[in-house]
C-alpha positions in Angstrom: -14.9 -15.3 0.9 -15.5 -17.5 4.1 -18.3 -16.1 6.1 -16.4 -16.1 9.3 -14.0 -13.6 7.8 -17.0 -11.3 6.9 -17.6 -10.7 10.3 -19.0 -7.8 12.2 -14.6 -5.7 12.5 -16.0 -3.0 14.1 -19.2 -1.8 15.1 -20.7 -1.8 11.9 -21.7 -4.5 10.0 -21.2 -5.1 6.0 -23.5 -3.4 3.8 -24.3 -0.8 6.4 -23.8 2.6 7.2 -22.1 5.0 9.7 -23.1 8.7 10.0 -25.0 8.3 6.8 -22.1 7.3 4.6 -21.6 3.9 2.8 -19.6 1.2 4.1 -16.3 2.5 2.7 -13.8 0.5 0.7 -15.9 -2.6 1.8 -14.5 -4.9 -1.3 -10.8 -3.5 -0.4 -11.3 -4.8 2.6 -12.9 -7.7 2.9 -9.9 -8.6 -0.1 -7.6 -7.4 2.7 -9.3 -9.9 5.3 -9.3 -12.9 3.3 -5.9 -12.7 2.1 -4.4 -12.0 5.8 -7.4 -15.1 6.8 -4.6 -17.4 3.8 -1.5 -16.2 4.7 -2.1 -17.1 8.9 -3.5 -20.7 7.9 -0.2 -21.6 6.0 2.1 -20.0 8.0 0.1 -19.7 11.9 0.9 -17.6 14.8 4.4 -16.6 16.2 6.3 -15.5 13.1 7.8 -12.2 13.1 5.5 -8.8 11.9 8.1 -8.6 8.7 7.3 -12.2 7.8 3.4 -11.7 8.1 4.0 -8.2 6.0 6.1 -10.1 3.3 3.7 -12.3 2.4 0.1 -10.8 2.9 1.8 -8.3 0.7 2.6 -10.8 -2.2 -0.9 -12.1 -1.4 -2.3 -9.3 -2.1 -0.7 -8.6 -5.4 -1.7 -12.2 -6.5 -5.0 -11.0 -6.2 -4.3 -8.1 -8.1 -4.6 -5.1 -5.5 -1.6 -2.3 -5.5 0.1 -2.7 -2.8 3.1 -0.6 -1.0 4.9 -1.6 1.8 6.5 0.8 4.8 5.2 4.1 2.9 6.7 6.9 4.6 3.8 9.6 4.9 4.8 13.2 6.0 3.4 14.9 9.1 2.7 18.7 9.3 3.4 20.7 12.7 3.1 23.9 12.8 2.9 24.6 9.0 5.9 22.7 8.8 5.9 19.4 6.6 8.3 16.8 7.8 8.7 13.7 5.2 8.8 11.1 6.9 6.3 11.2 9.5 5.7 8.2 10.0 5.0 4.8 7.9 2.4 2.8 7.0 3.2 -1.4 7.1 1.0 -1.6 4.1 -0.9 0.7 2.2 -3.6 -0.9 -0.5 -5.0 0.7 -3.5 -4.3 4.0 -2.1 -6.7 3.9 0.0 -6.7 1.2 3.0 -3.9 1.9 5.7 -3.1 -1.8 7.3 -1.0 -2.3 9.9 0.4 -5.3 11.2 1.4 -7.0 14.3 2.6 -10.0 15.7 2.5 -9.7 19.4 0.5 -11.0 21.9 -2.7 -8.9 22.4 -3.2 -5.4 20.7 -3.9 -2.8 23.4 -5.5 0.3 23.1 -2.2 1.9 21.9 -2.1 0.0 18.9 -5.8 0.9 18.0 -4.5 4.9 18.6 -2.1 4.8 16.3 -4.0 3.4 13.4 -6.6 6.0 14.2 -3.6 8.7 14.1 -2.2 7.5 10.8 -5.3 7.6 9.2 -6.1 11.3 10.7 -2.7 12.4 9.7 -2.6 10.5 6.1 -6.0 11.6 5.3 -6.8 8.3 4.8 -10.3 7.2 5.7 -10.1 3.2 6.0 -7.8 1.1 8.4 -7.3 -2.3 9.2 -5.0 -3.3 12.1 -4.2 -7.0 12.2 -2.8 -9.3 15.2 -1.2 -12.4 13.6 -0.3 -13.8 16.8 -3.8 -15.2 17.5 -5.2 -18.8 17.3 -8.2 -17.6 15.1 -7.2 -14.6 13.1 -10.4 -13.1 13.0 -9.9 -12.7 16.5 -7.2 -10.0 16.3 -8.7 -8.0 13.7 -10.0 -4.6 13.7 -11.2 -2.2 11.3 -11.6 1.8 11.8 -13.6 4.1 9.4 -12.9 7.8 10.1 
């Protein structure tokens, strides 16, 4: 993998650790990373989110990671269970919640709801990936819960 896409996502760097736990899903993602990294050189900026999901998707697959697209996850309120919640663009190897954009800066919002699905899912890794930036690394961020 190209060094540039092994940058420092969030606030901790590769190979270190948060609250005492290891950097988790570390391979998943940096698989993640580098096949988003492909799939914005051949295509660039501009394209719609569904294009962007379509192929980082098949991208992902070629390099052999299970991969489900718009996976409906149920909420609970109030001890109720409602199906479908809410869904995920991508969800890789069970584990890494990645959602996609194609707009023209991610806000704040964007960040909150990654950190909401991943509450809600009991998932503990997320990417959240702005394809509609000159340098992709650029409009990537990942969240550890």
């Amino acid at each position: 993998m190209e060094k540039s896409a092994r940058r420092n996502f969030d606030p901790v760097r590769v190979g270190e650790a948060r609250d005492g736990h290891p950097y988790l899903e570390q391979e998943t993602t940096e698989l993640i990373i580098g096949a988003a990294i492909a799939v914005h050189r051949a295509l660039g900026p501009g394209l719609l989110e569904s294009v962007y999901e379509q192929c980082l998707a098949f991208e992902l697959e070629e390099r052999n990671l299970d991969v489900k697209r718009q996976v409906a996850m149920p909420v609970v309120y109030r001890d109720r269970q409602f199906e479908q919640g809410f869904r995920v663009d991508l969800l890789v190897s069970d584990s890494v919640i990645v959602e996609l954009k194609s707009c023209e800066q991610l806000l704040p919002l964007h960040e909150s709801q990654l950190l909401s699905y991943l509450r809600i899912s009991g998932k503990r890794v997320g990417l959240l990936i702005n394809f509609n930036v000159a340098r992709l690394k650029d409009g990537i961020i990942r969240r550890v819960l």
